[in-house]
C-alpha positions as CSV (number, residue, x, y, z in Angstrom):
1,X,29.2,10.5,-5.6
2,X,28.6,7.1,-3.9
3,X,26.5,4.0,-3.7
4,X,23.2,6.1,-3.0
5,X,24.2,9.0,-5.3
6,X,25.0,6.9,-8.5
7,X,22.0,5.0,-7.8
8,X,19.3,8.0,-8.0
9,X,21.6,9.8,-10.6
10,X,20.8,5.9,-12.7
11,X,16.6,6.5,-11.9
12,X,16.9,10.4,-12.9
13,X,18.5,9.0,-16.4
14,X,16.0,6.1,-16.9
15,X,13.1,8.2,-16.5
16,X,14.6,11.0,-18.8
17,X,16.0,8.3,-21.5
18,X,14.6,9.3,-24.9
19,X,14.5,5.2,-25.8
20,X,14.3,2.5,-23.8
21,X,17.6,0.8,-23.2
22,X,18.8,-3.0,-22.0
23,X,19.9,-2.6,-18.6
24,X,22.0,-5.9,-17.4
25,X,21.2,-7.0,-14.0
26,X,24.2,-6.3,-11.8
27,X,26.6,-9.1,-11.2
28,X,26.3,-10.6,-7.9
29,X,29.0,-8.7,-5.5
30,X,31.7,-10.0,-4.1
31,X,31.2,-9.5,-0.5
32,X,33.6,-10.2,2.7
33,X,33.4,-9.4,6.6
34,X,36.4,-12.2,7.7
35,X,39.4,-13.0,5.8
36,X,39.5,-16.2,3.3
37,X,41.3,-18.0,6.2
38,X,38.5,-17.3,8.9
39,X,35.2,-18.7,9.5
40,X,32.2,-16.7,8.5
41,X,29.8,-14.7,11.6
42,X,26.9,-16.2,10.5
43,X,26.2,-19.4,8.1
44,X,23.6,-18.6,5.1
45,X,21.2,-21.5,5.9
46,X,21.2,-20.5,9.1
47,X,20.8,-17.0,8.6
48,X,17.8,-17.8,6.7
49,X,16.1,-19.8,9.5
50,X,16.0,-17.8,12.0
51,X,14.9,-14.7,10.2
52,X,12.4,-16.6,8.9
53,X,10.8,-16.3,11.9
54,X,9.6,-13.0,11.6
55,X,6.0,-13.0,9.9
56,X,5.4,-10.8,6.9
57,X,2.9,-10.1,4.5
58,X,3.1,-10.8,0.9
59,X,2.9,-8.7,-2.0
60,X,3.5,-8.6,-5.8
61,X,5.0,-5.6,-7.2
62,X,4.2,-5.0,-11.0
63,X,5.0,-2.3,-13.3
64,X,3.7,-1.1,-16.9
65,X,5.5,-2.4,-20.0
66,X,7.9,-0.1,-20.9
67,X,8.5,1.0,-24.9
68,X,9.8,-1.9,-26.6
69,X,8.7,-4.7,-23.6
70,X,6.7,-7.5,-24.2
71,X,4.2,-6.9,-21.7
72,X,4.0,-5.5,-17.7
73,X,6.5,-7.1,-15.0
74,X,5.6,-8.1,-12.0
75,X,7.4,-10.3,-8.8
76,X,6.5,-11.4,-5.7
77,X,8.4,-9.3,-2.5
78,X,8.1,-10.0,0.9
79,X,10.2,-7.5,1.5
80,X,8.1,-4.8,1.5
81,X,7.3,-1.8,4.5
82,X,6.1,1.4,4.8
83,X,9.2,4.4,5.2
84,X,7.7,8.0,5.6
85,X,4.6,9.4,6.1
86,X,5.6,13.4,5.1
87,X,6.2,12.6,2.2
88,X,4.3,9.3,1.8
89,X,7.0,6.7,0.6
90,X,6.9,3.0,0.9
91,X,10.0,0.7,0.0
92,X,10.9,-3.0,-1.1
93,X,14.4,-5.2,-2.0
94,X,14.8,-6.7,-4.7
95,X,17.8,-9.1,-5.8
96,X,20.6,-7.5,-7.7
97,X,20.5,-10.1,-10.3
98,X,17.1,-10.0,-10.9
99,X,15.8,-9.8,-14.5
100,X,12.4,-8.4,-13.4
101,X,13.8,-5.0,-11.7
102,X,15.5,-3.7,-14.9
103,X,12.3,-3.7,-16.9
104,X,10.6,-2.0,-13.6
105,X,13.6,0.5,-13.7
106,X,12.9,1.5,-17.0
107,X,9.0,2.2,-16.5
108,X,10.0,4.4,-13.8
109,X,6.6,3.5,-11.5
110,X,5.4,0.5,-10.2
111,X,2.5,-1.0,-7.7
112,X,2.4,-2.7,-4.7
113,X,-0.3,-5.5,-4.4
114,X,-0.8,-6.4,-1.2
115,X,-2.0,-10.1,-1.2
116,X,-5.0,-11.5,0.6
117,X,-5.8,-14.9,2.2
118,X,-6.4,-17.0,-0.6
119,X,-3.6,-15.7,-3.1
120,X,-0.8,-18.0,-2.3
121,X,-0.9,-19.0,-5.8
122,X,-0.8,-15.8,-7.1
123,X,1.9,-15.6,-5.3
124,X,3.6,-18.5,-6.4
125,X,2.9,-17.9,-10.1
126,X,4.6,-14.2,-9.6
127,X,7.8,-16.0,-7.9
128,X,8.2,-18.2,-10.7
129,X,10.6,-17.6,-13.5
130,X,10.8,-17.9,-17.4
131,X,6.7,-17.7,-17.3
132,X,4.1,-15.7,-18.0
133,X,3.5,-14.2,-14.5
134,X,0.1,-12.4,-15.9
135,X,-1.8,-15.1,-18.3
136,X,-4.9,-15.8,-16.5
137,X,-4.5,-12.8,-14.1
138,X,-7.3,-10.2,-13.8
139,X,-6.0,-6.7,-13.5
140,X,-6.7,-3.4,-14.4
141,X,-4.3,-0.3,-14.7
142,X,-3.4,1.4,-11.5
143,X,-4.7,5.5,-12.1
144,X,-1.5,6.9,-11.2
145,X,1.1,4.8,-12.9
146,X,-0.9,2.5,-15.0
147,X,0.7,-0.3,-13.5
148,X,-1.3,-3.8,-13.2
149,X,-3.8,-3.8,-10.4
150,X,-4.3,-7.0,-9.2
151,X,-7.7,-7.7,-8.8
152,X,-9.0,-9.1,-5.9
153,X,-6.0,-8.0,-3.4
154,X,-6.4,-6.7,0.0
155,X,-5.0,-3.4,-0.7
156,X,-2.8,-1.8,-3.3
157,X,0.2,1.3,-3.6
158,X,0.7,3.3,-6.8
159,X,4.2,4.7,-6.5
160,X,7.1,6.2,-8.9
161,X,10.4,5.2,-8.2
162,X,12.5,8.0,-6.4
163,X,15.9,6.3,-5.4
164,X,17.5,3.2,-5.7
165,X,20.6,2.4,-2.9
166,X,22.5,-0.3,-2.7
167,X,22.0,-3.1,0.2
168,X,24.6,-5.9,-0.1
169,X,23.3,-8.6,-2.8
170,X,19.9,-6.4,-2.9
171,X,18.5,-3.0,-3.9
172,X,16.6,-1.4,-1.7
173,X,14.2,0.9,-4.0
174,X,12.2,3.8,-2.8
175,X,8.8,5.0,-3.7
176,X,6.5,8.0,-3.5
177,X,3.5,7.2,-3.3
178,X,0.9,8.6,-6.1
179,X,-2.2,6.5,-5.0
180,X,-3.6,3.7,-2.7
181,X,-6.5,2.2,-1.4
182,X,-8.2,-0.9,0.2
183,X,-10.9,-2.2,-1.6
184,X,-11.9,-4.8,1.2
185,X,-10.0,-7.9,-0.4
186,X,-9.9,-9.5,2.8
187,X,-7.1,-10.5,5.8
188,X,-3.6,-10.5,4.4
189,X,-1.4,-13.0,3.2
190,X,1.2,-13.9,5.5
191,X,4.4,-15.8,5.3
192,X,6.2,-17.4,8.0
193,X,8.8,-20.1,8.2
194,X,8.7,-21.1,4.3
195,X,5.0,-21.3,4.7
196,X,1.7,-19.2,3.9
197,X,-0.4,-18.5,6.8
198,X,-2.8,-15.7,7.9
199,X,-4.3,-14.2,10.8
200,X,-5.8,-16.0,13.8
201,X,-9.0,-15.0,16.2
């Protein structure tokens, strides 16, 4: 079946589940390019500097709680982009040993909230971990999916999950989108070399 077909054939299940189940996030995978004797094609910390050169916007992608959760989920993603516009879908990674995707597996839908000038510490309290990313937050429920709105934001994308493939130590998770809009929140968040910035003259 492969990476991409297990992966959908694992959404298709989760949305047709009659309860909701614990999903474990995956183990981290055991990845190689070179041999254990030679020297890697590109060091980590390295890797991560230069890339973060390349400006991107900020969002926080939440989802409904599912039967049996606590409460909605929610993360902060930079990795975020638009893929198709016939059909409209949108995309985002997420880690595959993160705790936050399984419960946003299980709703099934989710919403991107894209950030404005000003959020950083919305965005900080969404990339935080054993909290409660949503006390304090004002939201209300996306029309499509019912996911958290983020109030405030510069724009916003109700999507259902329609496949999940596998990206090295990440998911990359696709959406159709169900809704959107832009409810003039303001310039975007942006996040460049470890730091918040946003848009100049």
């Amino acid at each position: 079946m492969g990476h991409a077909g297990a992966a959908a054939a694992a959404v298709r299940y989760l949305r047709s589940a009659p309860a909701p189940r614990h999903v474990e996030p995956l183990p981290r995978p055991d990845l190689r390019c070179v041999r254990a004797d030679e020297r890697a094609p590109v060091e980590p910390g390295e890797f991560r500097r230069v890339l973060g050169h390349f400006a991107t916007g900020v969002t926080v992608i939440t989802a409904p709680a599912a039967e049996g959760e606590p409460g909605p989920a929610g993360f902060a993603c930079q990795s975020f982009s638009s893929l198709s516009l016939e059909p409209p879908l949108v995309c985002f990674l997420v880690g595959r040993t993160s705790t936050t995707w399984p419960r946003i597996a299980r709703a099934g839908v989710f919403c991107v909230n894209v950030l404005a000038t000003g959020q950083g510490d919305l965005c900080r309290a969404f990339a935080a971990s054993g909290t409660d990313k949503f006390a304090g937050v004002a939201y209300d429920a996306a029309p499509a999916s019912g996911s958290p709105r983020l109030s405030g934001t510069a724009a916003w994308i109700d999507c259902t999950v329609q496949a999940v493939h596998t990206g090295g130590d990440h998911l990359i998770v696709v959406g159709r989108v169900d809704a959107l809009g832009a409810d003039g929140g303001g310039d975007p968040l942006l996040f460049h070399r470890g730091r918040f910035g946003r848009l100049g003259a």
